[in-house]
C-alpha positions in Angstrom: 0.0 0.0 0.0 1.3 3.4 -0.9 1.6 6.7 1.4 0.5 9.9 1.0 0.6 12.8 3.4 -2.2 15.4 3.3 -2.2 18.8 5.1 -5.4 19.7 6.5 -6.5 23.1 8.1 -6.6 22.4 12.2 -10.4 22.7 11.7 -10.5 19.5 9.0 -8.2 17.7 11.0 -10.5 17.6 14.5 -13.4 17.0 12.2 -11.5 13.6 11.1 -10.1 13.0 14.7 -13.4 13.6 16.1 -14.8 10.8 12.9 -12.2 8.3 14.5 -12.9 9.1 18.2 -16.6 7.8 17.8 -15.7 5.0 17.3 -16.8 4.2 13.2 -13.0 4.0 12.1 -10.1 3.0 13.8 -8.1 5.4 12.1 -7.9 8.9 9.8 -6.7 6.9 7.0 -9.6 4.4 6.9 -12.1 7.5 7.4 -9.8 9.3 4.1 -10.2 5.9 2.5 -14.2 5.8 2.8 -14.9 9.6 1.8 -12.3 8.4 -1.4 -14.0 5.2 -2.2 -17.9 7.3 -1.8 -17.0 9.5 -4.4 -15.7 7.1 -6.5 -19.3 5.4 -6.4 -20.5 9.2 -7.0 -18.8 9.7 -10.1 -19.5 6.5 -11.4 -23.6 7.6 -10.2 -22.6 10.6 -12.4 -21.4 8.8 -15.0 -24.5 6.2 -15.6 -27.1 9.3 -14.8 -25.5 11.4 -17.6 -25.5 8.1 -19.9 -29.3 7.6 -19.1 -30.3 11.0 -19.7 -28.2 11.1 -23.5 -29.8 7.7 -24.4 -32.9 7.5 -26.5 -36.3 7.0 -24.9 -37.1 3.6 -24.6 -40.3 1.9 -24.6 -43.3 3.3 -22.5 -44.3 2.0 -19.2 -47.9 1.7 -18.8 -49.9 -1.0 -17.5 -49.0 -3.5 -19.8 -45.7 -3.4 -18.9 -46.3 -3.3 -15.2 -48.9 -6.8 -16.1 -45.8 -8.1 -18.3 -43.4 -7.8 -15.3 -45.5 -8.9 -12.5 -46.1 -12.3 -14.7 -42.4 -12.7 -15.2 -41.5 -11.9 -11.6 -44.1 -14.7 -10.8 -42.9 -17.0 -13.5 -39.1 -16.5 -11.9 -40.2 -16.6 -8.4 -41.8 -20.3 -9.0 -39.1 -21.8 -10.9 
């Protein structure tokens, strides 16, 4: 595993000390680790949103499709 060192106004750094204090991390680089890792997952939320909204409509949802997917659900559920 690599190192990096950071510098963080005092303010930051007793916000992460206080993070590690309660108890959810055992230490500031596991907390650093989680807040990278959760925007990692928020780009890649980005990334798929953006991709959705530039893709072409597909096919309506109306009742029929609601009917066609409860059958299915049931059909999968029972086998």
């Amino acid at each position: 595993m690599s190192t990096m060192n950071i510098s963080l106004p005092d303010a930051l750094k007793s916000f992460v000390d206080d993070q590690v204090a309660g108890g959810a991390y055992g230490t500031s680089s596991e907390y650093v680790r989680e807040l990278i890792r959760m925007d990692q997952d928020r780009q890649k939320l980005r990334k798929l949103l953006l991709a959705g909204a530039e893709s072409p409509p597909g096919a309506p949802v109306d009742t029929d499709y609601f009917a066609d997917l409860r059958e299915r659900a049931t059909r999968n559920a029972k086998a």
